[in-house]
N, C-alpha and C positions, 0 to 999 in steps of 0.2 A: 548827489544829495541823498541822505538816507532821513526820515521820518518814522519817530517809534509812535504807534496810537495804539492801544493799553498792552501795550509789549511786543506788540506785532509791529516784524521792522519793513520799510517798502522803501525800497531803491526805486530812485526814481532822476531822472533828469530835471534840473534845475527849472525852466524852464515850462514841462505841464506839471511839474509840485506846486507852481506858484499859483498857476490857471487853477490847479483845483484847489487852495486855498482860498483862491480867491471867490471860487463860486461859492463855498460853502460857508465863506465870510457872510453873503449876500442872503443866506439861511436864515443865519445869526442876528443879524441885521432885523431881518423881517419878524424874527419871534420875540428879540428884546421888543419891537416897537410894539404889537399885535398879540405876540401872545400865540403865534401863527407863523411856522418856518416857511410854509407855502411849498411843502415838500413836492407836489405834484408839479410845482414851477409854471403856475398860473401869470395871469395878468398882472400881479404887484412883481412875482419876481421879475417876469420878461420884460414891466418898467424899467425896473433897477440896474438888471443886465444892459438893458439898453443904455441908458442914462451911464454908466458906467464906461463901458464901450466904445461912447461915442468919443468917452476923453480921451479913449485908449488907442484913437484910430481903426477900431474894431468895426465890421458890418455889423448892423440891426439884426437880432432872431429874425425876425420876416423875411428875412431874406431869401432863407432855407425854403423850399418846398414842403417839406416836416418839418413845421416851428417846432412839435414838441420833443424830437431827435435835438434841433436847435439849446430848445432852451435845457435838456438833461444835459448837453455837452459845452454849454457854454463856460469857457470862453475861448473852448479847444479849436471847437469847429469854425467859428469866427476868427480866431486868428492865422488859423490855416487857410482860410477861405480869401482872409484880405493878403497872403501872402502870395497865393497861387493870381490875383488880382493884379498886385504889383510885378507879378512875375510876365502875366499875359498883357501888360502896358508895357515892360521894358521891349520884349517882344515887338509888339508892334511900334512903339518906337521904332526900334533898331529895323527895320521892316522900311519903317515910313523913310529913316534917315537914307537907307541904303536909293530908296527912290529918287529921292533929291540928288546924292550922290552921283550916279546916271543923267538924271535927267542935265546935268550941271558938266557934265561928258560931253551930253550928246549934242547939248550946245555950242563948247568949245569945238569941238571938232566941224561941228558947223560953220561956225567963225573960219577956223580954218582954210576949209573947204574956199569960202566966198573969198580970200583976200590970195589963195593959192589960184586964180582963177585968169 
């Protein structure tokens, strides 16, 4: 995806072009309502991020240690953050399955065991 902004071209992946369209939608947002982009990315932005986010299956800024690393990167860092999330449930999933898997072993063979007897 390439975006020109006043002539200047920026390659960029599809993907964080949107995330940072979309934060600085939430700029836009804020200064049509207020008059106030909330550039520092105070409490109305880190609402809105949130309240957004939350449609998005995104985690909350508070989540971060650094809300305000959080709320400059949003909605980079939150989507990254719910990915690596999803990534360390399948994980354990596959983890847990593998237990059951075993323990479901160790019982047939038990079975075994008692009727070879």
């Amino acid at each position: 995806m390439t975006i020109w902004i006043e002539g200047a071209r920026i390659d960029a992946d599809p993907g964080s072009a949107k995330d940072s369209l979309l934060h600085e939608m939430i700029h836009l947002e804020l200064l049509a309502a207020t008059s106030d982009s909330d550039a520092v990315h105070g409490d109305r932005f880190k609402a809105r991020a949130d309240e957004i986010g939350d449609a998005l299956g995104l985690l909350p800024i508070g989540f971060s240690p650094d809300i305000e690393v959080a709320a400059r990167t949003w909605p980079m860092l939150q989507r990254e953050a719910a990915r690596m999330v999803r990534q360390a449930k399948r994980a354990a999933d596959k983890v847990a399955d593998e237990k059951k898997r075993r323990e479901r072993e160790k019982q047939k063979a038990a079975r075994r065991a008692r009727r070879n007897r």
